[in-house]
Each structure stands twice: as C-alpha cells, then as structure tokens.
C-alpha positions as CSV (number, residue, x, y, z in Angstrom):
1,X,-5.5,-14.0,10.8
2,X,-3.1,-11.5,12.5
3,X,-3.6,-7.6,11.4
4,X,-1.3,-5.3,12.7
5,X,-2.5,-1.5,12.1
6,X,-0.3,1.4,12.3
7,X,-1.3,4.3,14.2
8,X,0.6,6.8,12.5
9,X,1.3,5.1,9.0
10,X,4.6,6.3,7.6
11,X,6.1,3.3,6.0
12,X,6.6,4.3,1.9
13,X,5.8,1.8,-0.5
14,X,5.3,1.4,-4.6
15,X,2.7,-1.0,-5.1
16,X,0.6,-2.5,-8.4
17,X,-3.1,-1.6,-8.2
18,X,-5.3,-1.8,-10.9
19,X,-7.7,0.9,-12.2
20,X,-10.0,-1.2,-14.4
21,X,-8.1,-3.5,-16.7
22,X,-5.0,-1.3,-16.5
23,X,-1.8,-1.9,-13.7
24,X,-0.3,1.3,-12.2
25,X,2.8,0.8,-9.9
26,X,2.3,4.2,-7.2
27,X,3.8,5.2,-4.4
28,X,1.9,4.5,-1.7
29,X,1.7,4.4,2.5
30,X,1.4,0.7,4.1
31,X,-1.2,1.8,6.7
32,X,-2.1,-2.1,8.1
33,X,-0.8,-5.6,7.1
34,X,-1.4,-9.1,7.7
35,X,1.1,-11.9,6.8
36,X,-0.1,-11.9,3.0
37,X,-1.6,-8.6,2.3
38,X,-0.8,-4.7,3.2
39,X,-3.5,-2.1,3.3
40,X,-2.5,1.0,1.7
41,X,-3.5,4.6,0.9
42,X,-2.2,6.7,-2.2
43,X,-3.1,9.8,-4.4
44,X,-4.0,10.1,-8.2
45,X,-5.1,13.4,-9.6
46,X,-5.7,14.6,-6.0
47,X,-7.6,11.9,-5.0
48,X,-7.0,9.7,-2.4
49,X,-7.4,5.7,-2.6
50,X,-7.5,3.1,-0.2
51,X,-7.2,-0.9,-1.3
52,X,-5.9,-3.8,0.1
53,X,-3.1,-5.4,-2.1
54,X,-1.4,-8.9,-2.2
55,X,2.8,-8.8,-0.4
56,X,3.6,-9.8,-3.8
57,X,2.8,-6.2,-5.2
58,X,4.5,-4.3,-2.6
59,X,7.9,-3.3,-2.9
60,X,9.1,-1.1,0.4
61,X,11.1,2.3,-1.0
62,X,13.0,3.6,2.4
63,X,14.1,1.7,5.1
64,X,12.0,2.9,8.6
65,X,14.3,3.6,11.6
C-alpha cells in the first residue's frame, strides 16, 4: 500500500482516538498517510502521542496552501 510521509508535518487535524474504553476527538498533526489511514502526533497533559487512525476519524481543521 502507498505511504506518503511528510517531512515537515504541518497539516492540522481533530481526530477520534481512544484512551482505553473512552473516545477523545484532539487536535492533532497528520504526519504520514496511506489511502485509508493517517498517522498522527498530538499532546495530552504534556505528553506527546503517536497512533495510526482510520480516514474516517479525521477531520482536516485549515486548509494547507
């Protein structure tokens, strides 16, 4: 499967992930991306998280120029 990576990741995103049992929508950086899922770093309490989440859960929050 294509994976395109993004050597300076800028693209803003919110995004479901889930801590547990429990969804959290956050705002998040699409750092790579294949035609069904987005890797993506974001912050809670400080700390920062990587995942892998489903297109479906991403929802872009500024156009990129």
């Amino acid at each position: 499967m294509p994976l395109t990576v993004d050597p300076k990741p800028r693209r803003r995103v919110k995004a479901w992930v889930r801590f547990g049992e429990t969804p959290v929508r956050v705002d998040a950086v699409a750092a790579r991306w294949t035609p069904s899922a987005v890797g993506i770093t974001f912050t809670v309490d400080g700390q920062e998280h990587r995942c892998w989440v489903w297109i479906g859960a991403i929802d872009e929050t500024e156009r990129q120029r």
